[in-house]
C-alpha positions as CSV (number, residue, x, y, z in Angstrom):
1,X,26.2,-83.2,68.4
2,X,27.6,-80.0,70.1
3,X,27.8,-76.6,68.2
4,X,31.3,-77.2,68.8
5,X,31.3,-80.4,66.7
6,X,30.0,-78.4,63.7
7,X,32.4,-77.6,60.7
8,X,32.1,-74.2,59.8
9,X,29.4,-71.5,60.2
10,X,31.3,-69.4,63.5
11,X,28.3,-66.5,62.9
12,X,25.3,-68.5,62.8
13,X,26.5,-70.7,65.8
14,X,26.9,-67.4,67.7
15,X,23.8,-65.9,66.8
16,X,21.7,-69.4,67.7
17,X,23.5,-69.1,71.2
18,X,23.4,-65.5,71.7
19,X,19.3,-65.7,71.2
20,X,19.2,-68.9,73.7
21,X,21.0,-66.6,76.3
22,X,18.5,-63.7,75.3
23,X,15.4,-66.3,75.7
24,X,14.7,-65.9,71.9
25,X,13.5,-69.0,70.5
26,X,11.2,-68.9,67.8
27,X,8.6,-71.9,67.8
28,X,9.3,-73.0,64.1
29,X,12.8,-72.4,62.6
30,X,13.4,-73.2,58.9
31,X,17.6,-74.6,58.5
32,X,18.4,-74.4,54.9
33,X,21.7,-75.7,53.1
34,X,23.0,-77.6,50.7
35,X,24.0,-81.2,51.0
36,X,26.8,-81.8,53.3
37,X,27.1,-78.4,54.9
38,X,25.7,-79.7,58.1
39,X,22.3,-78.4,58.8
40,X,20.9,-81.4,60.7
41,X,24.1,-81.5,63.0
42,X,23.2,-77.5,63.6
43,X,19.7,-78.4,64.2
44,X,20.7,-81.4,66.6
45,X,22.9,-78.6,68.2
46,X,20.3,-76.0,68.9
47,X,17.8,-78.4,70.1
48,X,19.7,-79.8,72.7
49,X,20.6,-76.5,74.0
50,X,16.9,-75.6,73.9
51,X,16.0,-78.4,75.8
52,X,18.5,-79.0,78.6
53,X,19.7,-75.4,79.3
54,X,16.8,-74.6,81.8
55,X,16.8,-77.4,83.6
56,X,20.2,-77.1,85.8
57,X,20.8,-80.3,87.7
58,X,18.7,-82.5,85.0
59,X,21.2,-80.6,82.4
60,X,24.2,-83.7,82.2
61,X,21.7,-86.7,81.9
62,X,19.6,-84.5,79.3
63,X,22.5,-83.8,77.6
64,X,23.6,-88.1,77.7
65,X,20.2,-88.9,76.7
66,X,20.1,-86.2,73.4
67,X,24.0,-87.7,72.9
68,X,22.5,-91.2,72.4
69,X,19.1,-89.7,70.5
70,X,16.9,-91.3,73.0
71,X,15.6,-88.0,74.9
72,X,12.1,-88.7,74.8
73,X,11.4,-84.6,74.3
74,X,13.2,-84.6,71.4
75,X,11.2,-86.0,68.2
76,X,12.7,-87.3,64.4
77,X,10.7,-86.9,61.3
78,X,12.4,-88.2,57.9
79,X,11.7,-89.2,54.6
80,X,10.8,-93.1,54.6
81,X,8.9,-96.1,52.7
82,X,7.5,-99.3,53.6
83,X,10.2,-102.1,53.1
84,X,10.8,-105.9,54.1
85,X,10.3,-105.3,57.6
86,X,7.7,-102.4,57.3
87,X,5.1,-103.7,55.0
88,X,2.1,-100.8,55.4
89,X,2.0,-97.3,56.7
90,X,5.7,-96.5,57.5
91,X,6.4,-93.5,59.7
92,X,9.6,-92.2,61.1
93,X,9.4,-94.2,64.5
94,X,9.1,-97.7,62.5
95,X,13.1,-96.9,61.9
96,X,14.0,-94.8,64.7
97,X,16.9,-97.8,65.4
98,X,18.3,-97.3,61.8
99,X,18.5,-93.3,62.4
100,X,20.1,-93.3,65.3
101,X,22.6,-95.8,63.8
102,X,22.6,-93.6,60.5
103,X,23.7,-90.3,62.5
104,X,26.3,-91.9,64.8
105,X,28.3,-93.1,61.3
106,X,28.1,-89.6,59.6
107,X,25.4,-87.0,60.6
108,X,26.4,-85.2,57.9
109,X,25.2,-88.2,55.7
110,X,22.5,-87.9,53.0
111,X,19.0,-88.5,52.0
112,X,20.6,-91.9,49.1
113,X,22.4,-92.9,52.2
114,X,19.6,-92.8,54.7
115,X,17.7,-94.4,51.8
116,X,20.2,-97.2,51.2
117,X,20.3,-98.1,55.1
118,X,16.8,-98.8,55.5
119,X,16.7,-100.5,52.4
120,X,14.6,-98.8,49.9
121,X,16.9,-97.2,47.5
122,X,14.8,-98.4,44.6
123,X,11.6,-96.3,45.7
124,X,11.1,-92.5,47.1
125,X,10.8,-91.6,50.4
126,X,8.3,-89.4,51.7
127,X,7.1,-87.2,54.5
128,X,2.9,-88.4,54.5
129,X,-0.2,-87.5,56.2
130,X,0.2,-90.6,58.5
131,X,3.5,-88.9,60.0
132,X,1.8,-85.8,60.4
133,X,-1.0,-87.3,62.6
134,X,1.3,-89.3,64.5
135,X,3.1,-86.2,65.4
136,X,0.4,-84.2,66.4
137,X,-0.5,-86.8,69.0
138,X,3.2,-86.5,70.3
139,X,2.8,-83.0,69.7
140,X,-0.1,-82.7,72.4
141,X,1.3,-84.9,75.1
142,X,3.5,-83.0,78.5
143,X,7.1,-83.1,78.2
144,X,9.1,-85.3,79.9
145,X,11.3,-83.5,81.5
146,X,9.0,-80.5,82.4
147,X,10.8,-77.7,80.1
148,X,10.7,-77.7,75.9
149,X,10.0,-79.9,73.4
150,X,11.7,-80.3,69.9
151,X,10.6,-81.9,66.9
152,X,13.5,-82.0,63.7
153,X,11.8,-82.5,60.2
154,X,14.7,-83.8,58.1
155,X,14.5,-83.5,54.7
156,X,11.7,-81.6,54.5
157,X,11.0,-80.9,51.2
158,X,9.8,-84.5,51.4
159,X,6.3,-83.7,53.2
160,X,3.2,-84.0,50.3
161,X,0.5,-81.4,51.1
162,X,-1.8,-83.5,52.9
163,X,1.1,-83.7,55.5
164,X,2.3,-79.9,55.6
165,X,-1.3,-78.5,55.5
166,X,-2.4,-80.7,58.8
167,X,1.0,-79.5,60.3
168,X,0.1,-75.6,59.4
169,X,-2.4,-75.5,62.4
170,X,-0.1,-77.0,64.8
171,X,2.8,-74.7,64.1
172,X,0.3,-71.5,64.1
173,X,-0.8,-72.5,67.5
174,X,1.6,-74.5,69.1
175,X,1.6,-75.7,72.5
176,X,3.6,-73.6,75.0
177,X,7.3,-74.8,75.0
178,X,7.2,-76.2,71.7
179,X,10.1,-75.7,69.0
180,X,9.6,-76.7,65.3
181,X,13.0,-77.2,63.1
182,X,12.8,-77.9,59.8
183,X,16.0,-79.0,57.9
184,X,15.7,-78.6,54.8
185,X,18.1,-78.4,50.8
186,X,16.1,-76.9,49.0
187,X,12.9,-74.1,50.3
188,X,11.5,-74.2,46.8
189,X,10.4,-77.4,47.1
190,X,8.5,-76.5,50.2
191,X,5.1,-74.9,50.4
192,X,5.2,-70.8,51.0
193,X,2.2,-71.3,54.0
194,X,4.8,-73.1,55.4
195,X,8.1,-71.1,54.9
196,X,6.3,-67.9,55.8
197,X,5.6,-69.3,59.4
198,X,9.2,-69.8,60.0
199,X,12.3,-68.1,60.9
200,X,14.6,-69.1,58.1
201,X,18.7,-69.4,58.7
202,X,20.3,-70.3,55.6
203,X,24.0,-71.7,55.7
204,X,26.4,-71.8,53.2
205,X,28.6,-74.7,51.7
206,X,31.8,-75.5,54.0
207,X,35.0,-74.1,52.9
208,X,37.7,-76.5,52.0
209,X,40.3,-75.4,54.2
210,X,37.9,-76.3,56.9
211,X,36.8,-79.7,55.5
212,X,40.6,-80.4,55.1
213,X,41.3,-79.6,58.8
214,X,38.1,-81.4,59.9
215,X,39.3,-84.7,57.9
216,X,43.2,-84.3,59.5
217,X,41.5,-83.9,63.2
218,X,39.9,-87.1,62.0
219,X,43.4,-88.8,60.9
220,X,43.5,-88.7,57.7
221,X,46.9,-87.3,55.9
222,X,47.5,-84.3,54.7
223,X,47.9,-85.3,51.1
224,X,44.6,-87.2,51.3
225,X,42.4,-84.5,52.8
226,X,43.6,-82.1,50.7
227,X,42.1,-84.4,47.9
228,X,38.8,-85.2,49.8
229,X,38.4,-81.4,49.9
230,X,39.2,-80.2,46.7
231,X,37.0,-82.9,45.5
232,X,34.4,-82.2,47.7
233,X,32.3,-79.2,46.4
234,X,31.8,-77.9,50.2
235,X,30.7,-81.0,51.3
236,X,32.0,-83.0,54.4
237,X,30.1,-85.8,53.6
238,X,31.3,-86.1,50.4
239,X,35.1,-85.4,51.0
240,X,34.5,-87.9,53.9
241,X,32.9,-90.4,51.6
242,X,36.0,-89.9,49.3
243,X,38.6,-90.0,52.4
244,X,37.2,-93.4,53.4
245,X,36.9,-95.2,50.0
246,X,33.6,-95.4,50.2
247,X,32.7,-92.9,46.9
248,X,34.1,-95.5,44.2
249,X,31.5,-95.2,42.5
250,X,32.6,-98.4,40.2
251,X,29.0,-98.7,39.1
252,X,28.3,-95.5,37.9
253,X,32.0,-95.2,36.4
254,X,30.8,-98.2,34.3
255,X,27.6,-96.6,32.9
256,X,29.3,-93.6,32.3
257,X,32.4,-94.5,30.2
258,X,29.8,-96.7,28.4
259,X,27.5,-93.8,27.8
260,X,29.9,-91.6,26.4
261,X,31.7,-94.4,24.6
262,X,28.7,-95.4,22.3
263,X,27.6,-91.3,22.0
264,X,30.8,-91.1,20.2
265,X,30.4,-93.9,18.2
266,X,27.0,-93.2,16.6
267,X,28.9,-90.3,14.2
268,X,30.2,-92.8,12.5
269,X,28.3,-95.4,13.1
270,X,24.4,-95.0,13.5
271,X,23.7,-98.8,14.6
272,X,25.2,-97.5,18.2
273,X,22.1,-95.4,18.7
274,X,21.3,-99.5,19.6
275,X,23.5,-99.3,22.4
276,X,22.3,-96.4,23.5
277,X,19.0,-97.6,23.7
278,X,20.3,-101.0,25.7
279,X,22.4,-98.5,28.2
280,X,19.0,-96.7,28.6
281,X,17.0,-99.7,30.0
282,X,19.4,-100.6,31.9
283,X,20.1,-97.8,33.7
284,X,15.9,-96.8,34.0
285,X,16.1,-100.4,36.0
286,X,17.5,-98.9,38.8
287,X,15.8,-96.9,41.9
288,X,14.9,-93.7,40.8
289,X,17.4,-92.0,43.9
290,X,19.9,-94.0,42.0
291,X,19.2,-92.7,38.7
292,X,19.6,-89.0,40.6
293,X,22.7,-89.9,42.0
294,X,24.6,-90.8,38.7
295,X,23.0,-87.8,36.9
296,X,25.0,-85.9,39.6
297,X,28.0,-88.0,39.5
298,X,27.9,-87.4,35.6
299,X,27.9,-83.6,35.9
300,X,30.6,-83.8,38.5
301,X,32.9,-86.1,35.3
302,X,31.5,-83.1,33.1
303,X,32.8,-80.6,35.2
304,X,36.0,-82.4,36.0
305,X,36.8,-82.7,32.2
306,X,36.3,-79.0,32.0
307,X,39.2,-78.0,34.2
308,X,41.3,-80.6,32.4
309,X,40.7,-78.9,28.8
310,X,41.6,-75.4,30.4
311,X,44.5,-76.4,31.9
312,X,43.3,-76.2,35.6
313,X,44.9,-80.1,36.7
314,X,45.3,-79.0,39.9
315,X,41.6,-79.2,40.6
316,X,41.0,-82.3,39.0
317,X,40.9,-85.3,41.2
318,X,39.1,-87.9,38.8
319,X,41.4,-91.3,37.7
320,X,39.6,-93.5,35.9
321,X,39.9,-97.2,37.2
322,X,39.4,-98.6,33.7
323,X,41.5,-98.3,30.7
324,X,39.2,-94.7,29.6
325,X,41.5,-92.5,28.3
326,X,40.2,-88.8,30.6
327,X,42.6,-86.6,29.1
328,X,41.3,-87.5,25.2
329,X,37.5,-87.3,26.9
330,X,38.4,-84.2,28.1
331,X,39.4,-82.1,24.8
332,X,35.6,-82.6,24.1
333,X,34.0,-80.4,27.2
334,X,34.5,-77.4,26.4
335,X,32.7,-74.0,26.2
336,X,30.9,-74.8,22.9
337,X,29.0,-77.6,24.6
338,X,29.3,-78.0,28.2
339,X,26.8,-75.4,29.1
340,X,24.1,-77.5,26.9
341,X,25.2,-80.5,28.7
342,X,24.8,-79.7,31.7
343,X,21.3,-78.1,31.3
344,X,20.0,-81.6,29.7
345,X,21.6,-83.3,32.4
346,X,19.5,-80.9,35.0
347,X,16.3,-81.1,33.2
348,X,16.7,-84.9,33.8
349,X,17.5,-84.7,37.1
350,X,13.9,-82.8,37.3
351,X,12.0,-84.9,35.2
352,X,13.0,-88.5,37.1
353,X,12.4,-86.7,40.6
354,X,8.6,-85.6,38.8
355,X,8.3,-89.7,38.1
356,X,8.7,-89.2,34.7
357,X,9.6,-92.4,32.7
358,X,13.1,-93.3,32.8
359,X,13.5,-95.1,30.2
360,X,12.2,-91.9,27.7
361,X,14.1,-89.9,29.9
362,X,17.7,-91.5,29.2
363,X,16.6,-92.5,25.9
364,X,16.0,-88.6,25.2
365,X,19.5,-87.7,27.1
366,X,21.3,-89.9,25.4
367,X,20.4,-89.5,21.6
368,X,21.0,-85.4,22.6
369,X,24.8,-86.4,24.2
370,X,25.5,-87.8,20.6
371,X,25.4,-84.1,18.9
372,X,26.4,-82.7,22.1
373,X,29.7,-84.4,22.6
374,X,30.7,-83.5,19.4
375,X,29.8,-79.8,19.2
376,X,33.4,-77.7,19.7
């Protein structure tokens, strides 16, 4: 990944080279943005630069070596669990196959993907004290090559305490020629003794002209990325999900038209609240990262059926694959109730990423959706 490669953000790619020409590299940068805009690629970017620029005739096999991910100065960390081939302990280096193949398909891909490709969608990932050990023994060893070494934390809202508090003392005193980057979507969720030791860049979602153009360069039509972008939300990996098919989303399609379908029913008839309650274990059956994923693909139908009731078509790019009429769902979201919705839908979001129950969660979402949905 070159900065050139990178969709979007002209000033911050400028201002990352123009403090590598300078010799202005902080020791522990902080990359924030939101999913899909591409902050690991601009990390990947700006640690290669960092690490081969000084060193001149090494520069074009430093360069293949970061190309393939196997430069051994330039260190992974990402959220992971034990799974069918990792039974205790996992740390980042247990799957360092599985990320490379992970970034080469779409570096712009995201934490449910990375999840789903090492095969523990059902559980949540974390960043433990075990990594953090492991990387301070990498941490203290020469570099390779002679010149810097980098160490990406993806996702890095994912470290627990015990992790980020052994890492404070290593990024307060870190060894000479030592570059921290932390990527991460969300700062809140990070610790402030960590944030305040960092230089912080913060990049905005991609805009859609650019995702279109990105997804033409790639071959897709004209018609096609125009529809991957509008749908996207400033998201490449999301418009390129949608370009390649790959965003269906039939299951969560299913559970929503489903959801809604007995909400509306229990106003006239109250034994639905039954179905309700059946939808609700099902769906608490799933992975928690699954259960965040269609809370997110439900506030996306939400918002979608908002544009349709005002009039605004032209942004809409849902089409239901089943016989669920959008256009009758849609005189339903409105102004009266779409606000509410969406909060509930939020606070659920929260609540299954605290490890609340699922199960009381949905139940609780649900029997709510039923006054909701009919409040206009």
């Amino acid at each position: 990944m070159l900065f050139r490669d990178i969709i979007g953000h002209a000033f911050i790619k400028k201002e990352l080279q123009r403090n590598l020409t300078l010799g202005r590299i902080p020791h522990c940068q902080l990359i924030c943005g939101p999913e899909g805009s591409g902050a690991l690629p601009v990390a990947i970017a700006y640690a290669r630069q960092v690490i081969c620029n000084e060193l001149d005739q090494k520069a074009e096999f430093c360069n293949l070596k970061i190309s393939e991910l196997k430069h051994p100065d330039l260190h992974f960390v990402y959220p992971v669990a034990n799974n069918q081939d990792v039974k205790s302990k996992a740390i980042s280096s247990s799957f360092i196959t599985n990320w490379r193949e992970f970034l080469s398909l779409n570096p712009y891909g995201n934490l449910f993907e990375w999840y789903m490709s090492i095969g523990i969608e059902n559980k949540q990932g974390k960043i433990g004290k075990d990594e953090a050990e492991n990387l301070i023994k990498k941490m203290s060893l020469k570099s390779y090559e002679g010149g810097w070494k980098a160490v990406i934390i993806w996702m890095a809202e994912k470290m627990n305490p015990s992790a980020t508090n052994k890492l404070l003392k290593l990024i307060e005193e870190p060894p000479e020629k030592t570059l921290f980057i932390f990527v991460a979507e969300d700062e809140l969720l990070l610790m402030d003794t960590l944030v305040s030791r960092c230089q912080r860049i913060n990049l905005n979602k991609i805009p859609n002209d650019l995702i279109k153009k990105a997804l033409v360069d790639k071959g897709f039509s004209n018609e096609l990325a125009n529809k991957a972008s509008l749908e996207s939300n400033g998201s490449y990996n999301k418009a390129f999900s949608f370009a390649k098919g790959k965003e269906s989303d039939s299951v969560f399609e299913k559970w929503f038209q489903s959801w809604v379908r007995s909400a509306f029913k229990v106003k006239k008839n109250k034994e639905a609240v039954l179905e309700l309650v059946d939808w609700s274990k099902t769906v608490s059956k799933s992975g928690r990262e699954t259960q965040k994923k269609f809370i997110a693909y439900s506030l996306e139908i939400f918002r979608q059926a908002l544009l349709l009731n005002y009039g605004i078509s032209e942004l809409t790019f849902y089409s239901p694959s089943t016989d669920f009429n959008f256009d009758s769902f849609s005189k339903f979201i409105g102004g009266a109730n779409v606000e509410e919705i969406s909060l509930e839908l939020e606070n659920a979001y929260i609540q299954i990423q605290s490890n609340g129950n699922p199960n009381m969660i949905f139940t609780d979402l649900s029997l709510k959706l039923t006054r909701l949905i009919h409040k206009n």
